[in-house]
N, C-alpha and C positions, 0 to 999 in steps of 0.2 A: 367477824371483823366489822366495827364499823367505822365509817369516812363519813367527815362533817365536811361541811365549806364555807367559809364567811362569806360574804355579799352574793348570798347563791341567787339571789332575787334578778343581779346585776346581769349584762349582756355576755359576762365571761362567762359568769356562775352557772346559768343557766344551760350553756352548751356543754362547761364539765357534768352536770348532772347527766344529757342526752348522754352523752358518751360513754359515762360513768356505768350508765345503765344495763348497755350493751355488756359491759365486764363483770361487771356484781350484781347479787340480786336489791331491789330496788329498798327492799325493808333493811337493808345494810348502809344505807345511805342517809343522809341529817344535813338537813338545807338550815343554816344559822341565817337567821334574817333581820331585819328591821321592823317589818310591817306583816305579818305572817297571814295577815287576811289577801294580803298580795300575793301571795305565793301558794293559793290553793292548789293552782294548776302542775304544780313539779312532779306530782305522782311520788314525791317523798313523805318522808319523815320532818317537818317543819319546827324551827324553836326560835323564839324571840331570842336575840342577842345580835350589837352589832361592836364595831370595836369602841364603843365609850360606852357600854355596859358596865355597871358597876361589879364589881367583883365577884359577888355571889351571884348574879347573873348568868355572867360568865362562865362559871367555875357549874353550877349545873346545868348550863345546855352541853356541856363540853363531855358532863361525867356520860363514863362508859365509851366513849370514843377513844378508837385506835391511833386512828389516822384522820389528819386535821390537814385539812388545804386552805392556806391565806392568801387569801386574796388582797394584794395590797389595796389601799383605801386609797381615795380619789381628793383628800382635805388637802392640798400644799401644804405644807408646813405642821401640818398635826399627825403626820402619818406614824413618824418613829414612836410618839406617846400613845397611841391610838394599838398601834403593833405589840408594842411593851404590852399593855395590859392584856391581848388576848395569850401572848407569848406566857404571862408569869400564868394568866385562869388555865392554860393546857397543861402545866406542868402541875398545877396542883390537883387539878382533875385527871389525871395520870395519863394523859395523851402521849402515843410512845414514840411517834413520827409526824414530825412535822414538816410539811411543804409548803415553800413561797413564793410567788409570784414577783420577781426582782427584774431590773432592769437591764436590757445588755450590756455587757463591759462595765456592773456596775464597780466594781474594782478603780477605773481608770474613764469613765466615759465623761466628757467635757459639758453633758446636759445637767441640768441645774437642778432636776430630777435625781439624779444620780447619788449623793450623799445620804438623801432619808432609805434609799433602797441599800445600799451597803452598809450603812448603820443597824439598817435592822437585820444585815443577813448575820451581824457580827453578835447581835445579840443573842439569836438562833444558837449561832455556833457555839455561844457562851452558855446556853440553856441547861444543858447537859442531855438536853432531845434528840435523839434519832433524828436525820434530815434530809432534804432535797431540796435544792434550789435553783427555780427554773429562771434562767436572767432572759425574758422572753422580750425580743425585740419590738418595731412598730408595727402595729394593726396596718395591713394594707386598707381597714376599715376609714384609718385618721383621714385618709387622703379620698376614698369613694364613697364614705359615707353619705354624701349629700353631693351631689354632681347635678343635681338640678340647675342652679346659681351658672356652673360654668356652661352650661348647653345655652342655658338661656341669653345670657353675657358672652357666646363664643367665645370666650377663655378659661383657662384654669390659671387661677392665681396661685403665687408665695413667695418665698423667699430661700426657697433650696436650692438655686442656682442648677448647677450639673452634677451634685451630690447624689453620689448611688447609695440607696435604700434597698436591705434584703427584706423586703415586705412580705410577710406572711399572713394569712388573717386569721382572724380572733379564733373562727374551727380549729384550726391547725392544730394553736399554740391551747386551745383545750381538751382537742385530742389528744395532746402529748402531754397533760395534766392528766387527763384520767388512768392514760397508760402508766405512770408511774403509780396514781394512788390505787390503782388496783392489784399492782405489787413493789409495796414500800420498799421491801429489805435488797431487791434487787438491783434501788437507785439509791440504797444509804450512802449516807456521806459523799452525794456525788453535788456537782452546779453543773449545770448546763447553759452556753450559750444559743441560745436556738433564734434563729432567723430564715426569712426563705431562703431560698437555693439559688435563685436571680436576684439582681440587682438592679432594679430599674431606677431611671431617674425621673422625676419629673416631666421631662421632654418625649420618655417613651410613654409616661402612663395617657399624656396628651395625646399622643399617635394612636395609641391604643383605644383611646375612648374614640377620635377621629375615624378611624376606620370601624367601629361598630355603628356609629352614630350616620355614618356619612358626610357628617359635617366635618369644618376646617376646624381644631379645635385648639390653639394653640397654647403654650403656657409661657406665661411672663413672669419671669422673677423679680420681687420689686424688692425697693431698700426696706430692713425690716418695722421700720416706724410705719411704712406705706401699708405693708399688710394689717398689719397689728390695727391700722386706723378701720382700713375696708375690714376686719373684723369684729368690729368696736361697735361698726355701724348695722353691722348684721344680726347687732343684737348677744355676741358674747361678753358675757362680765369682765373685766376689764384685767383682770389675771390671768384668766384664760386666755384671750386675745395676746397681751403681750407674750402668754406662755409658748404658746403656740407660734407665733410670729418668731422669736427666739429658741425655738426646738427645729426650726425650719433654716435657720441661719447654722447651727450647730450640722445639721443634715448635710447642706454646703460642704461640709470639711471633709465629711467621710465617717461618722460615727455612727450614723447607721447599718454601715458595712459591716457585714461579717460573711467569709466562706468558708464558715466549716461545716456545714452541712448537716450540725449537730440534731437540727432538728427533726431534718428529714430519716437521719440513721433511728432515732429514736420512736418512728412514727412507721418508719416500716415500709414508707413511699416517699415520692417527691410530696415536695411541698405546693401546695395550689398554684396555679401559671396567673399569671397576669391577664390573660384573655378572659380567665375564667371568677376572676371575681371582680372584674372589668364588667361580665357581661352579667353577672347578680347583681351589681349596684345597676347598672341602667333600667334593670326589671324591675326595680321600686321606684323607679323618678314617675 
């Protein structure tokens, strides 16, 4: 059996591979990438293709692959076209199970995100492909990924008010990728919502960092033009800032909430604690 993955180069990709490893032997595995001199280090099987590959491209990094894990693309707005083509190169390259990387509640969820990722689960389901579709919540990463800014500024900033977030991080949500792609037929036909198991808000992950750090560290939610600007100025492109400033306002409402604990049932444990990838982001600042 072999399992590809697109953007295996990427921060997900890369942890479904470690995990992957663990489950299947390693010559079973095909890292689909962009830049494949990048990608020495995988200890895989490497192939140039990314999703705007031109067809035959596509269609032979794909041949002989089982099981294909998508990873959605990161373009706004070019994602469904981008999906489409690698969606039409696995069916003609006879891929027999395909898994997706989709958003939570994409079905009904009020993020702006949310249409390109149910569009393309629709296509899936339209493929005539074997499937899995993991609707994987936010990276507890979004929010610790860089906490230097707030130690140094005694704040954390945004705009999610007292809006509970089931944060999980990026391991988790690719440990419970590789558990399915190491055995497809067992998740056919299934979606999963998967989110942590807590729900912190804003104000705890502030506490949280406070009591590791020592310092007072408090979080202030601002109106979302106000982040979106202290963003702008930090040097994010001007999409991202608004995106992100507006995915933080949505958070507000409660859409990042989920407790069904799917993810954890699926992983076979809890899901990471808040102290604990609280205290891996402070070990890179």
């Amino acid at each position: 059996m072999t399992i590809a993955i697109t953007a295996a180069n990427g921060q997900l990709g890369r942890l479904v591979i470690q995990h992957l490893t663990k489950r299947v032997a390693a010559n079973n595995i095909r890292a689909l990438v962009r830049s494949p001199e990048k990608a020495s280090d995988l200890g895989v099987a490497v192939k140039a293709a990314d999703y705007s590959s031109d067809a035959a491209t596509l269609q032979l990094a794909l041949t002989g692959v089982d099981t294909l894990l998508l990873i959605s693309g990161n373009e706004l707005g070019q994602r469904v076209a981008q999906h489409r083509n690698v969606i039409e190169a696995a069916k003609l390259a006879g891929v027999r199970h395909l898994v997706y990387t989709s958003l939570l509640h994409a079905d009904r969820s009020s993020l702006n995100l949310a249409p390109e990722h149910f569009e393309t689960e629709q296509l899936i389901k339209a493929s005539g492909l074997s499937y899995t579709i993991l609707r994987n919540g936010w990276y507890a990463e979004n929010y610790t990924g860089n906490l230097a800014p707030a130690i140094a500024h005694g704040a954390l900033v945004g705009s999610a008010a007292d809006g509970k977030m089931s944060l999980a991080t990026r391991g988790d949500y690719a440990e419970a990728a590789a558990i399915v792609l190491a055995n497809p037929a067992t998740h056919a036909g299934l979606s999963y919502e998967l989110a942590g198991d807590s729900a912190p808000t804003m104000s705890d992950l502030a506490q949280e960092i406070s009591a590791q750090t020592g310092k007072t560290i408090p979080y202030h939610s601002l109106p979302e033009h106000e982040f979106a600007a202290i963003l702008l100025q930090a040097g994010l492109p001007e999409v991202w800032a608004n995106g992100i400033a507006g995915w933080d306002v949505e958070a507000a409402k409660g859409v990042l909430f989920d407790d069904s604990k799917q993810l954890s049932a699926l992983l076979g444990r809890p899901t990471t604690p808040i102290s604990d990838y609280v205290r891996a982001a402070l070990a890179a600042v």
